[in-house]
KEKE-3310 file (N, C-alpha, C; in steps of 0.2 Angstrom, whole numbers, plus 5000, padded with zeros to 4 digits):
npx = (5519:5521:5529:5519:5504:5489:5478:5463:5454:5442:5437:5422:5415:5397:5394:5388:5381:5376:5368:5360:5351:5345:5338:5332:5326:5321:5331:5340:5338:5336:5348:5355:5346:5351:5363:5359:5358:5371:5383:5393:5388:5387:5397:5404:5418:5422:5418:5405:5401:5392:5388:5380:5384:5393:5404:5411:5421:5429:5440:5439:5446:5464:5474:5490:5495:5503:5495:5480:5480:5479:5468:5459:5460:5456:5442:5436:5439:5431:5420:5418:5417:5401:5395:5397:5392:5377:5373:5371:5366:5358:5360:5369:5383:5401:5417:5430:5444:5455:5467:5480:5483:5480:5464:5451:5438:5427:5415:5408:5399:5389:5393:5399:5415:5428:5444:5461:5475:5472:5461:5461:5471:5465:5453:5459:5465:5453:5445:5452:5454:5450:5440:5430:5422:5437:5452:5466:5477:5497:5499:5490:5493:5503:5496:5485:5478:5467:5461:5465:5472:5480:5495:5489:5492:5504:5502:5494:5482:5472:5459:5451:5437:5424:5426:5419:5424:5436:5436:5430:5438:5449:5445:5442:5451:5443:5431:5414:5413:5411:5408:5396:5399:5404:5396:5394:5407:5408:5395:5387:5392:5382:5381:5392:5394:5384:5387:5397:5394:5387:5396:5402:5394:5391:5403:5401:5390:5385:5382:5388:5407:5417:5411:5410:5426:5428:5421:5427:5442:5439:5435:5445:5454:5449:5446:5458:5463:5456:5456:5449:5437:5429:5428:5419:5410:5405:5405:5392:5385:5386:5377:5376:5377:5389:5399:5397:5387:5371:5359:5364:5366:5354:5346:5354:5355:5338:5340:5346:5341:5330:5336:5340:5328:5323:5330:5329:5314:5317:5322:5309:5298:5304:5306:5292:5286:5294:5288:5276:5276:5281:5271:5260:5267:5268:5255:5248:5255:5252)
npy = (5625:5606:5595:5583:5569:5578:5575:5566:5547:5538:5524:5513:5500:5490:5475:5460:5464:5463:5453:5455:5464:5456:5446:5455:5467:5479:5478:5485:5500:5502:5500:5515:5523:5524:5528:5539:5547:5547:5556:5562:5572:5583:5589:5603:5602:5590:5579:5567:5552:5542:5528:5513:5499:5508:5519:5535:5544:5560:5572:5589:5599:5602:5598:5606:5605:5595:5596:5597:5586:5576:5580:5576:5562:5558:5563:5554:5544:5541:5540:5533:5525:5527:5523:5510:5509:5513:5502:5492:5478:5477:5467:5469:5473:5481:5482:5493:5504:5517:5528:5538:5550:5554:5559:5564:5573:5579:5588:5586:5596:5585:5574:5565:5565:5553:5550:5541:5538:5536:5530:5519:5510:5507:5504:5490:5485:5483:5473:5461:5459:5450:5453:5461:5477:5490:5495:5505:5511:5512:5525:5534:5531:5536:5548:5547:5547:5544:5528:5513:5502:5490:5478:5471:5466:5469:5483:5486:5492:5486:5493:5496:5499:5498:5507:5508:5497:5498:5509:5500:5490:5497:5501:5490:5473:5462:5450:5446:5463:5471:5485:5498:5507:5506:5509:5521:5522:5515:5518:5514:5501:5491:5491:5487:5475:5468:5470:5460:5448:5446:5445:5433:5424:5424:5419:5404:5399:5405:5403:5404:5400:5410:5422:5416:5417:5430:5436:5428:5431:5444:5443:5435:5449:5453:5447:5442:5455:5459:5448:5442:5449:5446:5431:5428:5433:5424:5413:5418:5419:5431:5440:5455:5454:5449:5454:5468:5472:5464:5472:5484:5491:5494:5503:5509:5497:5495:5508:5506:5493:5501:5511:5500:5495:5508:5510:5499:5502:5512:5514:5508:5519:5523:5512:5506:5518:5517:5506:5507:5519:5510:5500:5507:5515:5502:5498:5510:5506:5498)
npz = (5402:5396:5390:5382:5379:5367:5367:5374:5373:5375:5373:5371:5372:5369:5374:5366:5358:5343:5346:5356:5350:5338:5347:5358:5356:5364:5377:5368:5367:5380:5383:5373:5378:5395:5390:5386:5396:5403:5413:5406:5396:5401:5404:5397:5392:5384:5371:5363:5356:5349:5341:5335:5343:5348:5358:5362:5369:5370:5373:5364:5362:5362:5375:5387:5397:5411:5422:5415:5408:5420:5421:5413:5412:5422:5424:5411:5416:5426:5419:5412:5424:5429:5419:5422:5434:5431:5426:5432:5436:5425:5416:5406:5397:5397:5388:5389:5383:5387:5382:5375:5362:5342:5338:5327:5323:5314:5305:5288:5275:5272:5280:5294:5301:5309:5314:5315:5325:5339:5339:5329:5336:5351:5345:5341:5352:5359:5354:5358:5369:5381:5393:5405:5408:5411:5403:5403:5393:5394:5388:5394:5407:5417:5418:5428:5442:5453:5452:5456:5447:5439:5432:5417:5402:5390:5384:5391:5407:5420:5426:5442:5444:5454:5466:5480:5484:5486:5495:5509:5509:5516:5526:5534:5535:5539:5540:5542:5547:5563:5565:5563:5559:5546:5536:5534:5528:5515:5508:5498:5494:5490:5475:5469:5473:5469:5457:5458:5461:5451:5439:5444:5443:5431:5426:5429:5424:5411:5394:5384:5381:5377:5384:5397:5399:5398:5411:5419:5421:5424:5437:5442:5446:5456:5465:5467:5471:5482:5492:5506:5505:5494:5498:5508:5502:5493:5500:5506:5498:5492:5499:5507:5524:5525:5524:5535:5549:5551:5539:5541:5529:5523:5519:5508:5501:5495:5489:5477:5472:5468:5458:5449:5445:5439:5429:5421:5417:5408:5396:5388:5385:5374:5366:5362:5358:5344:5341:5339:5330:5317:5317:5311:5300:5291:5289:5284:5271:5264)
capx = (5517:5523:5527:5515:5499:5486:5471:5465:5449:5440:5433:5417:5408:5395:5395:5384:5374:5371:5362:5353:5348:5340:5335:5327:5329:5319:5336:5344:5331:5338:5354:5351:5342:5357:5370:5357:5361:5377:5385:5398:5385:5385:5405:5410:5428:5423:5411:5401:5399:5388:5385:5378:5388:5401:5402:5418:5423:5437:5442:5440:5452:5471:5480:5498:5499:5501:5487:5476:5480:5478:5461:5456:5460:5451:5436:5438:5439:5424:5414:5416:5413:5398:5391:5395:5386:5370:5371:5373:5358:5351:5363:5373:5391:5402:5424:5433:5450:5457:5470:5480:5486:5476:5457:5449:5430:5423:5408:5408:5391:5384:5394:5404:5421:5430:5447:5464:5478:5471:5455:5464:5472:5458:5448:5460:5463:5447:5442:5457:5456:5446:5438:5422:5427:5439:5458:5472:5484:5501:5500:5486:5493:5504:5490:5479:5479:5462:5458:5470:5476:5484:5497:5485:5495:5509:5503:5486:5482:5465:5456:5447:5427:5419:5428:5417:5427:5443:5435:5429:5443:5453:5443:5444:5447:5440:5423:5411:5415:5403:5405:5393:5399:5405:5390:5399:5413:5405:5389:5386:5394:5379:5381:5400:5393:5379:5392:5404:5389:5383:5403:5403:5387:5392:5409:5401:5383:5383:5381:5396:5414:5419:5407:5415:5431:5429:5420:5431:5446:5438:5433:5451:5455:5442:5447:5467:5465:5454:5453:5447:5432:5426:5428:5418:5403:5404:5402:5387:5378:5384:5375:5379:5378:5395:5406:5394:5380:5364:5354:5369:5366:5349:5342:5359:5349:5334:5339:5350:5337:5325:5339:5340:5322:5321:5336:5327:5310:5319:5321:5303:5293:5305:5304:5285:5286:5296:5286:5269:5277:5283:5264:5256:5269:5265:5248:5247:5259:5248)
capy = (5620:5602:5591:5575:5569:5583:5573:5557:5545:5534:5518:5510:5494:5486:5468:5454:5468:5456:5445:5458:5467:5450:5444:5459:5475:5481:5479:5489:5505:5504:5504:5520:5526:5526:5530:5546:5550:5548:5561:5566:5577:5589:5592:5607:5602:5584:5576:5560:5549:5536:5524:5507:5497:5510:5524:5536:5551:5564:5581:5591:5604:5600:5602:5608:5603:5589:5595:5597:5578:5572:5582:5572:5555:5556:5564:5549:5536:5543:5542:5524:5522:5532:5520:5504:5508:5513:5495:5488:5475:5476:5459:5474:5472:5483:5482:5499:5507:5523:5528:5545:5548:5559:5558:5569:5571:5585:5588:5591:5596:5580:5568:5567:5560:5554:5544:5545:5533:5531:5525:5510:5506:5506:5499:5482:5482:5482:5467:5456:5459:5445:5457:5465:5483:5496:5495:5510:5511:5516:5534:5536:5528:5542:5554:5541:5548:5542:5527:5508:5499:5482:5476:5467:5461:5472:5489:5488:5489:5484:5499:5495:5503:5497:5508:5506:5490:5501:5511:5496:5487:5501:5501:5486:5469:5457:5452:5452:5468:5471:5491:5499:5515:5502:5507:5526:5520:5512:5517:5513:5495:5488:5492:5482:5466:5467:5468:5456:5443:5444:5443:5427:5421:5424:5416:5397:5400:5407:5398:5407:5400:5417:5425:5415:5419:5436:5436:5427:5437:5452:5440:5435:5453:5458:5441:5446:5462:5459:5440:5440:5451:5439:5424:5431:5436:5420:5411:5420:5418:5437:5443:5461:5453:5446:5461:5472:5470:5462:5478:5491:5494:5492:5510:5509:5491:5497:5515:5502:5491:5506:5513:5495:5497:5513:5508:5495:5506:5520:5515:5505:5521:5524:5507:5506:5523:5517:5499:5509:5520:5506:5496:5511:5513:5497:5497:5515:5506:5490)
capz = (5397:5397:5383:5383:5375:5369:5366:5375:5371:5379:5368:5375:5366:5372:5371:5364:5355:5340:5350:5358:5343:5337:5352:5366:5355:5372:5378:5366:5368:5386:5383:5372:5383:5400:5388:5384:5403:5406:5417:5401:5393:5406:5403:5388:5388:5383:5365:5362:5349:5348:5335:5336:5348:5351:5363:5359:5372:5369:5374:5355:5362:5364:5381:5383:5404:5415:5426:5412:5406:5424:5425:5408:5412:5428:5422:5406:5419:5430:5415:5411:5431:5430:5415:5426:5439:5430:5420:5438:5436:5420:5412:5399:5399:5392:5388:5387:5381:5387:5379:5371:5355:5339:5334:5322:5321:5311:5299:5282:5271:5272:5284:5299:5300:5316:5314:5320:5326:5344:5337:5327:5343:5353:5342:5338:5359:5362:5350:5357:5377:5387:5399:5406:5413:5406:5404:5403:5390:5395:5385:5399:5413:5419:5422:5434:5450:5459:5452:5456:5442:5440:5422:5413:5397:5386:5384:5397:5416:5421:5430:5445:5442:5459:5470:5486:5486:5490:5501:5512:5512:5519:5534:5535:5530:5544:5536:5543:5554:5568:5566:5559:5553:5538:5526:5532:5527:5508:5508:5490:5491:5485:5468:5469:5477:5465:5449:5460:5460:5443:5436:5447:5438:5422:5424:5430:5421:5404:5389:5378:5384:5377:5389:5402:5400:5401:5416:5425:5422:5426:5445:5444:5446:5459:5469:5471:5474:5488:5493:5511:5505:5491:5499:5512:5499:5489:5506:5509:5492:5493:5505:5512:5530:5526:5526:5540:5553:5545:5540:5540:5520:5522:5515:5501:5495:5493:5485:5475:5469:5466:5454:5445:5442:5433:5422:5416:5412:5404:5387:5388:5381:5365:5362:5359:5352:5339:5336:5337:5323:5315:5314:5309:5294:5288:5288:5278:5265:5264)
cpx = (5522:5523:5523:5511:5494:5478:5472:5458:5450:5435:5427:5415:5405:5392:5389:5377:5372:5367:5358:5350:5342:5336:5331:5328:5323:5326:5340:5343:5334:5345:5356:5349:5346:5361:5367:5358:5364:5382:5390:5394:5385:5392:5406:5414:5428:5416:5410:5400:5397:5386:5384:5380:5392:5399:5410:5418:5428:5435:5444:5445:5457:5471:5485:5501:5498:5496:5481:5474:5477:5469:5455:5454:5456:5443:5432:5435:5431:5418:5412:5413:5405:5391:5389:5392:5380:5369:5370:5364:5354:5355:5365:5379:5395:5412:5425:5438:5450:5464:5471:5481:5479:5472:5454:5442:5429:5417:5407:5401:5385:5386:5399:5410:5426:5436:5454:5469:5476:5465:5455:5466:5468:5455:5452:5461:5457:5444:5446:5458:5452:5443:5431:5426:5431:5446:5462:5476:5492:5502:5495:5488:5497:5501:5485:5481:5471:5460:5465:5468:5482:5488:5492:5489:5498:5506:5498:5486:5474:5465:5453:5442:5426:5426:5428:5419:5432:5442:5434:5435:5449:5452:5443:5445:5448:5432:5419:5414:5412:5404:5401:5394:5403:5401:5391:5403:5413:5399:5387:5389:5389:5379:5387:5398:5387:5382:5397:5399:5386:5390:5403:5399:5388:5399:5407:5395:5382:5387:5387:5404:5417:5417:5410:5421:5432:5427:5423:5438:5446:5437:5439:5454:5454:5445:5454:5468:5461:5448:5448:5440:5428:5426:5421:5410:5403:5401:5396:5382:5377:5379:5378:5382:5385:5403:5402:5390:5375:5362:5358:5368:5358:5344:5346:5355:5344:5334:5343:5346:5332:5329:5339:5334:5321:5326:5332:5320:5310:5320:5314:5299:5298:5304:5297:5283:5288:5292:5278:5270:5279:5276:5263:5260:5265:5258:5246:5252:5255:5240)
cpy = (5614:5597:5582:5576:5574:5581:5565:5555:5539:5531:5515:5506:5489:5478:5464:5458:5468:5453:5449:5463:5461:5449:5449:5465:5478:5484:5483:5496:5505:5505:5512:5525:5529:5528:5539:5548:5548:5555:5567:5570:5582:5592:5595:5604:5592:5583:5570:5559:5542:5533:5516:5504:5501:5515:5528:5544:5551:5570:5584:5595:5602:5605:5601:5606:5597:5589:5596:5589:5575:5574:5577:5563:5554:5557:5557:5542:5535:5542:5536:5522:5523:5526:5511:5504:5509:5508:5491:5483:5473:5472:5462:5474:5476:5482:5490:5499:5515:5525:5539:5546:5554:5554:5563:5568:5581:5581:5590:5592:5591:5574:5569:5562:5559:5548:5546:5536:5529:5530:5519:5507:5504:5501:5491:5481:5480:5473:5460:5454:5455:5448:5459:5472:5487:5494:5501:5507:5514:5524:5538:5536:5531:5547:5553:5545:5545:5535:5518:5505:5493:5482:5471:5463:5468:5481:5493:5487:5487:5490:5495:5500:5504:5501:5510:5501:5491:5503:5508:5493:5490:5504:5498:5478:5462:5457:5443:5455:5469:5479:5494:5504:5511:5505:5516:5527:5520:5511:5515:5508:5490:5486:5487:5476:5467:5464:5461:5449:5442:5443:5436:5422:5420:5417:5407:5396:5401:5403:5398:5406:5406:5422:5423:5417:5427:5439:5433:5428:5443:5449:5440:5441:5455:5454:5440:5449:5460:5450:5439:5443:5446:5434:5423:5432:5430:5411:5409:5419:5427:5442:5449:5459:5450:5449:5464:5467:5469:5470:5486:5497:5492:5496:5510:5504:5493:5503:5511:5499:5497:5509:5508:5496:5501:5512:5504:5497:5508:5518:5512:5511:5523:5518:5505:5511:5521:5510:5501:5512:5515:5503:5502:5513:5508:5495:5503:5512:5500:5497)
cpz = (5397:5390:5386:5376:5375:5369:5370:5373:5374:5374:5370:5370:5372:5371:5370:5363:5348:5343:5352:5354:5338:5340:5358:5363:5362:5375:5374:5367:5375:5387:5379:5377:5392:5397:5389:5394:5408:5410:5410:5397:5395:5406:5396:5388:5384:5375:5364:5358:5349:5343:5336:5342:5353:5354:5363:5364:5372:5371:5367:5356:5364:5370:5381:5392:5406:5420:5423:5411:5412:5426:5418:5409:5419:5427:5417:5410:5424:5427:5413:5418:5432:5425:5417:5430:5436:5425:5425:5437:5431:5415:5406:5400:5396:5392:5384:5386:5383:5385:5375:5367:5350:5338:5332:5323:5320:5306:5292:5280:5274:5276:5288:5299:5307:5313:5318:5324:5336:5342:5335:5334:5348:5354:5343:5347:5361:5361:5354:5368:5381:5393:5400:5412:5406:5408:5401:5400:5394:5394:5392:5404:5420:5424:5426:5440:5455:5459:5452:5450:5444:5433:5422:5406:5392:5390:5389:5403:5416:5427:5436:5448:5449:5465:5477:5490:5491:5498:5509:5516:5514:5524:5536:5533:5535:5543:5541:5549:5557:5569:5560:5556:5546:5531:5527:5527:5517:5508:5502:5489:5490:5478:5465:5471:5471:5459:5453:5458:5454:5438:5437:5445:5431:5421:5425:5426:5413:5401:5384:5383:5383:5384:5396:5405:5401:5408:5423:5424:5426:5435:5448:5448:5454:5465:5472:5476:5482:5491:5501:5510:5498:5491:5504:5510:5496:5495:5506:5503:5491:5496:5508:5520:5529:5526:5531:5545:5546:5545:5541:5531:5518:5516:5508:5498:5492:5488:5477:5469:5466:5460:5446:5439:5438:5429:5417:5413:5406:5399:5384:5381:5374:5362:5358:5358:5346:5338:5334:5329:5316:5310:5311:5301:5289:5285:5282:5271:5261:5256)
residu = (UNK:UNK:UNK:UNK:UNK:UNK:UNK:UNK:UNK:UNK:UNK:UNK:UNK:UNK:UNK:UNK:UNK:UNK:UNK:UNK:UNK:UNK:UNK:UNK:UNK:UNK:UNK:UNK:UNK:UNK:UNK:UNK:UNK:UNK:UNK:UNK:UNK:UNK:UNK:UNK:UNK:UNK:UNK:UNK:UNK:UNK:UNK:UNK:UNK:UNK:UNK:UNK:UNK:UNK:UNK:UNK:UNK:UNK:UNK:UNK:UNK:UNK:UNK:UNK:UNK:UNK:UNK:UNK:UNK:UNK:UNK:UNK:UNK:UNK:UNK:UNK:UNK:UNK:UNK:UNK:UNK:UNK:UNK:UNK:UNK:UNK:UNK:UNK:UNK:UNK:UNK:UNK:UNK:UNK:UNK:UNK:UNK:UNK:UNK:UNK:UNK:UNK:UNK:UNK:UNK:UNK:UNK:UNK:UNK:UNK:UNK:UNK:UNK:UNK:UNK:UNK:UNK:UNK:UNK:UNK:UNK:UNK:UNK:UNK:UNK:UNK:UNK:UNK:UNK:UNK:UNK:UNK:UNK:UNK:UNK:UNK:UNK:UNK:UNK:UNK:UNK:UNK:UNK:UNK:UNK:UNK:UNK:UNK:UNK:UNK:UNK:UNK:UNK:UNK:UNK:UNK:UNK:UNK:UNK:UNK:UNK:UNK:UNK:UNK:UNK:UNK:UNK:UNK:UNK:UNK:UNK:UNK:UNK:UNK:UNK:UNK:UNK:UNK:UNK:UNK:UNK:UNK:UNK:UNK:UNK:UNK:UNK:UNK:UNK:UNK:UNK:UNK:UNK:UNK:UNK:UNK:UNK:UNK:UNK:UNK:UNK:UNK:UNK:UNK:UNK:UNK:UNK:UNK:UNK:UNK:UNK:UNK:UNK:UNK:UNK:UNK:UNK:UNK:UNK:UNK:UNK:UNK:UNK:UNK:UNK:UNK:UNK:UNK:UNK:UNK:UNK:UNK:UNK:UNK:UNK:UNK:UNK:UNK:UNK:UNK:UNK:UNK:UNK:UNK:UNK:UNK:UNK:UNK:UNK:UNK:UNK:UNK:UNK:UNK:UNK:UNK:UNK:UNK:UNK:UNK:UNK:UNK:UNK:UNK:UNK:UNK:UNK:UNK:UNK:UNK:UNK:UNK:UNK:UNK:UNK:UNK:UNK:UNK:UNK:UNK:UNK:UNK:UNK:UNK:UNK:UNK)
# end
């Protein structure tokens, strides 16, 4: 047994969900709808809390080791990757906090109660951090071992999600490469040139300078860490053929885009489940 933190929490908000509550509730039905299969329901040692915007995973039982804490924050941070990638495409954005510190959530009679000093924290990071992505508090930052991390500002790193990107550019980083076992190497870097493309979109494109600004931080990041491969895609109008051979990540595209596809279905039949019941209300109230 080791002294540290015994609880951690991972904060999730997804952004400009006033607007899409007004304007595409479609969109918000599918959001719902990918959070409901998120990989973190299939984990005991971890609980979900969804409410409107927010998204709230923690471990309800304390640990006492630092190979527990490392096995939390990785799982934690997997979890947020996990939600990145299944948004890959469908124009949803979300800014995370991971962090350790106490949170409480129980049920009494009639209501549930969840609060707790890392949930203020969190919560006032979350609100104030210019980002798109997930960022690591220090109480957390200890217990990372899989996934790279940059300082981001006082007490935050910025995570790096797209981690096909790592793997690529640690086989090589002469773009394009003309070996094919590349899409061996990052079979799954469609999914990262896809979000690196639509980040890059966002940050010259969209109508909210706020909206911009956080997208081009999060590019800033992405465009440091590894410049000779986004220069490389931004070139090409992003085009795979700019890191590999044409046609190397040809089957990962297509399985890529087919994924896209069903994300943006999947909340479709609740949505017109719930406006059919809706009309039909109204009509027996009339």
């Amino acid at each position: 047994m080791s002294e540290g933190p015994s609880r951690f929490l991972l904060y999730i908000d997804i952004l400009g969900f006033k607007e899409m509550t007004l304007r595409e509730p479609r969109k918000v039905a599918r959001v719902y709808a990918i959070l409901d299969t998120l990989n973190v329901h299939q984990h005991p040692n971890f609980k979900t809390i969804v409410f409107s915007d927010t998204i709230l995973v923690y471990n309800p039982d304390d640990v006492l080791s630092d190979e527990d804490r490392r096995y939390l924050v990785w799982y934690l941070t997997e979890f947020a990757e996990d939600l990145h990638r299944r948004l890959t495409g469908q124009d949803i954005w979300f800014r995370a906090v991971l962090l350790a510190g106490q949170f409480n959530h129980y049920r009494l009679q009639n209501v549930e109660c969840f609060y707790g000093d890392a949930l203020i924290k969190a919560y006032e990071a979350e609100k104030i951090l210019p980002l798109i992505g997930l960022v690591m508090d220090k109480s957390a930052l200890p217990y990372n071992r899989f996934f790279q991390v940059e300082q981001f500002s006082g007490d935050f790193s910025f995570v790096y999600l797209s981690r096909q990107l790592r793997s690529l550019d640690e086989f090589t980083r002469t773009y394009p490469t003309t070996y094919w076992e590349v899409s061996d190497m990052a079979p799954d870097v469609a999914f990262d040139v896809h979000f690196l493309a639509d980040i890059h979109t966002l940050m010259r494109e969209h109508a909210s300078p706020i909206v911009r600004a956080k997208a081009l931080t999060t590019w800033d990041f992405y465009s440091r860490k590894y410049p000779a491969m986004t220069s490389a895609l931004v070139a090409a109008n992003f085009s795979l053929s700019a890191l590999g051979p044409a046609g190397a990540w040809a089957s990962n595209e297509k399985a890529m885009e087919e994924n896209i596809r069903h994300f943006k279905r999947i909340g479709s039949g609740s949505y017109l489940s719930t406006s059919i019941t809706k009309r039909k209300t109204k009509r027996r109230s009339k």
